[in-house]
C-alpha positions, 0 to 999 in steps of 0.5 A: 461665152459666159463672162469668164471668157471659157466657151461652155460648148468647148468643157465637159461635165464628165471627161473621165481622166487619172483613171487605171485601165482595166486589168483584163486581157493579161497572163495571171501566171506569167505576170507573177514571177514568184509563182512561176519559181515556186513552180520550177522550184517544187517539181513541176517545170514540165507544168510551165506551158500548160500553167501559161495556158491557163494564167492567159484564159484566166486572164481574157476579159470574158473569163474575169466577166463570168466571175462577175456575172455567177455572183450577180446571179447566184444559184436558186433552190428549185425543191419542186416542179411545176407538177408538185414533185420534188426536185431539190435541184440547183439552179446556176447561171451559165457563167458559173458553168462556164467557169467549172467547165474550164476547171474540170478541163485543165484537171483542177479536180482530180488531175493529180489522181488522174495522171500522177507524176512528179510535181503533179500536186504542185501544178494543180495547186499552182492552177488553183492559185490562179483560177481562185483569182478569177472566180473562187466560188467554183473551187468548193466542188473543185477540192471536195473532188480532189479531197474524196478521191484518196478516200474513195479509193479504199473502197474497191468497188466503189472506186471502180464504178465512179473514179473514172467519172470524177477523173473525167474532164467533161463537166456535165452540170445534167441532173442525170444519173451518174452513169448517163453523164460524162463526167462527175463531181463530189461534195461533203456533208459534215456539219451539223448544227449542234456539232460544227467541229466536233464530228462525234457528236454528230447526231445523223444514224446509219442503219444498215439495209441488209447486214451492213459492212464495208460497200453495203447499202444503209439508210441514212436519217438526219440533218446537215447543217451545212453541205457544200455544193449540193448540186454535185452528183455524190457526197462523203458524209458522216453518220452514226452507225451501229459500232461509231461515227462512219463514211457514207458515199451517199449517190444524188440517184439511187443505183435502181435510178431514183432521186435519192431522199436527200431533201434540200431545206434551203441554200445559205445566204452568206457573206462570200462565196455567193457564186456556189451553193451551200445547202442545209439538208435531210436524209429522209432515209437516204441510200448510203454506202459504208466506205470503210470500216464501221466506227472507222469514219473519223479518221477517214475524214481526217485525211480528206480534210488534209488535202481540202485545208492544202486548198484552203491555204493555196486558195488564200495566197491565190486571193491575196496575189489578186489583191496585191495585183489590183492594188499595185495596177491602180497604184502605177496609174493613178496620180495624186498630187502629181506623182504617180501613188505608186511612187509615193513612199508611204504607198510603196512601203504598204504595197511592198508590204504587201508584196512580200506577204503574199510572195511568202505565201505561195511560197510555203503554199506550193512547198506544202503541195511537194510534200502531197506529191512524195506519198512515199517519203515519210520525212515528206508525210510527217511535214505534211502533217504538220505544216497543213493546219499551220499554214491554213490557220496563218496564210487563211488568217493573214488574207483577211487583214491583207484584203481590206489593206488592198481595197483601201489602196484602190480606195473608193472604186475598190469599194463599190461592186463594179470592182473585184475587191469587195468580191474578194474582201467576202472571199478571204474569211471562208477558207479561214472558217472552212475545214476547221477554224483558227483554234481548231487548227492550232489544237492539230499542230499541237497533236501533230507535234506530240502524236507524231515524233517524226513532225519536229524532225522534218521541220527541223530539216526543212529549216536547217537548209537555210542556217547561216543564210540570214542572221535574223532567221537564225536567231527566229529559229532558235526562239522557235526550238525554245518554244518547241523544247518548252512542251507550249500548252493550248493557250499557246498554240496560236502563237507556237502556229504563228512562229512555225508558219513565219520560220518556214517562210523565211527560210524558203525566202532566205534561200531562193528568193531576191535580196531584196524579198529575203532582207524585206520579209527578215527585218519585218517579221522576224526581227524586233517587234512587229506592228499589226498593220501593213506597211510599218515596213523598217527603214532600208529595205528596197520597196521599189525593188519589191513592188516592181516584182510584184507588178502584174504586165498587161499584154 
């Protein structure tokens, strides 16, 4: 006993005390009742059960550790063998397979094309929107699959010999030829260094082996500056051929069973999405063939890119759910001046923020999925083209800020690399970059509007739904037509995106969520000025209300 009179036998240096428990062992779908309406809402209830599988398998506390592990082991080039042959292979930990095993199994890759039926594209966006909170490294191959497919098809015989392996659900990492693997994935290669946005002028030749045309064989020489999941088993790639840019189906393994001339210089060091590989390459004379027609390869890519940038937003409203659900659960449990923060105004007004930010986004996010499963409507193909690029520029743009709110929240567990946070922090800037950058998606909604009349009419469709539902809404959309009618130049088409973008989400809000998310999200973004930080939420509206909504349930 020491002269205070405390036995030191009797006090511990290291009790660990006002502490979360870990977020792990629960359902990432069913604890989320925005999703779970936004799912029934858009066509997919007969999805329920099957989302319910997956949000609990996402969930277990082994899946969530497999997402740690592939990026504390991120992948490894292996250009040669230990003889000195090349190999330009991609080395992954077993935890990396073990997520896209689970993908590929649910469909995630090509379940829409596999089994088409209504509300299909919704389920798929709704899995992942869950799957990138666990790990979203292994979405690249997962969407760059989905993405070829509609391309693909154009291509009779190319489609007969590989569709049935990318609609496969046995995910086969073997670097084999495809026709002795039970399943198969796809990657693109698009970028070149001089290039990035600007496809035509890339640099990379198509010469054609014996007369070239649609499905024949031609050589492909050039560089790509970044092709993403080099590992997959065949590529959509641009390069120039004698009549323009045109699609290539480019094959790891060359139909006579030899490793095709596609070197692999290096993989990128990047900031986030360490867990997949993104690869700079050559074709040293690379087997190819002509999906399409020659000069036709642009619009080809166009297409692809509209169902990746579908993926992009989905993929950042998935992000931004798990941030808010790591913020909110540290919130509950952790105590601060002896009240719990989440009980704590200032913090429940930046988590109701928060909250209502990313309910918005899977709101718009699982619309703009209906609008890809009606492919016969054409009021429904106008507003897809329209609202993707808007969507993926605000939803991708908004998830940076949102991130870094969600970590400060945490505060310094959420800084360190044993939290999820600064996995997800890296995570929200590549969707941002990917498939097109902010101003490249502003300059599409601007040619969305002017190249297709049918654009502005569905907009104004979708938004009349909700007239007379909130006067703040309405008054947000006649200041959006006056945008519209004022014929916007490039200087305003991120604030013209912006607008578009908050219209939609107010009235999706305004007619089918709470009160309390409709009034939340009304007077915070649509009336008055606006702060650019989270939480300047106005006085009156029911934060608690919102936050509890939010609240992921452990089991």
């Amino acid at each position: 006993m020491d002269d205070s009179g405390v036995s030191a036998a009797s006090f511990t240096t290291h009790e660990v005390f006002n502490q979360p428990p870990p977020l792990v062992d629960y359902n990432l779908f069913t604890s989320d009742g925005a999703l779970q309406e936004a799912v029934r809402r858009e066509d997919a209830d007969w999805a329920l059960a099957r989302l319910a599988a997956f949000g609990g398998a996402l969930g277990r506390a082994e899946t969530i550790e497999w997402g740690f592990q592939a990026n504390r082991n991120p992948p490894v080039l292996q250009s040669f063998d230990r003889y000195g042959q090349r190999r330009d292979a991609v080395e992954f930990h077993p935890a990396w397979h073990a997520l896209m095993a689970l993908a590929v199994a649910e469909g995630v890759h090509t379940g829409p094309w596999a089994e088409p039926r209504p509300g299909a594209h919704v389920a798929r966006a709704a899995q992942v929107y869950l799957q990138c909170q666990v790990e979203a490294g292994v979405q690249c191959p997962i969407t760059m699959t989905y993405g070829v497919v509609p391309a693909l098809r154009r291509q009779g015989d190319l489609a007969q010999e590989w569709l049935p392996r990318l609609y496969s659900r046995r995910y086969d990492p073997r670097f084999l030829p495809a026709g002795e693997k039970t399943g198969a994935l796809m990657g693109m290669g698009m970028t070149e260094k001089q290039g990035g946005s600007d496809l035509r002028s890339n640099s990379t030749r198509a010469e054609p082996i014996a007369g070239g045309g649609p499905g024949k064989a031609y050589r492909l020489t050039g560089h790509k500056w970044f092709m993403s999941a080099p590992m997959c088993d065949a590529f959509l790639v641009l390069a120039q051929a004698p009549k323009g840019p045109s699609c290539f189906f480019l094959p790891r393994w060359t139909p006579d069973g030899a490793v095709n001339a596609l070197r692999l210089q290096r993989l990128k060091d990047k900031l986030g999405n360490r867990s997949n590989a993104s690869s700079e390459v050559e074709f040293q004379g690379a087997v190819a063939f002509l999906v399409g027609e020659e000069g036709r390869g642009i619009p080809g890519i166009i297409e692809m890119a509209t169902y990746t940038r579908l993926d992009c937003a989905v993929a950042s409203a998935g992000l931004m759910r798990q941030a808010l659900a790591q913020a909110v659960h540290h919130a509950r449990h952790r105590t601060a001046f002896q009240r719990h923060l989440i009980d704590q105004p200032l913090m429940t007004g930046l988590l109701a923020d928060l909250a209502l930010e990313s309910e918005a986004a899977v709101a718009l996010a699982l619309r703009m999925a209906r609008a890809f499963d009606r492919q016969d409507d054409a009021a429904e193909t106008a507003f897809r083209r329209l609202v993707t690029p808007a969507a993926k520029y605000w939803v991708c743009k908004r998830a940076v800020a949102f991130a870094g709110e969600a970590m400060e929240v945490v505060g310094g567990n959420g800084y360190v690399e044993e939290s999820l946070m600064p996995r997800l922090y890296r995570e929200m800037p590549v969707n941002s970059i990917w498939e097109g950058s902010g101003n490249v998606m502003c300059l599409d909604v601007l040619r969305a509007l002017t190249r297709t009349p049918e654009a502005g009419e569905a907009l104004r469709g979708e938004l009349a739904a909700a007239r007379g539902g909130d006067v703040r809404l309405d008054r947000f959309i006649a200041a959006l037509e006056a945008a519209l009618a004022g014929r916007p130049d490039e200087a305003q088409a991120r604030r013209l995106a912006e607008m578009l973008v908050l219209a939609l989400q107010g009235a999706l809000l305004v007619r089918f969520a709470p009160a309390a998310i409709a009034d939340g999200f009304c007077a915070s973004r649509l009336a008055g000025e606006r702060s650019g930080a989270f939480g300047t939420l106005p006085a009156g509206i029911d934060t608690h209300a919102i936050v509890e909504r939010a609240a992921p349930a452990l089991a």
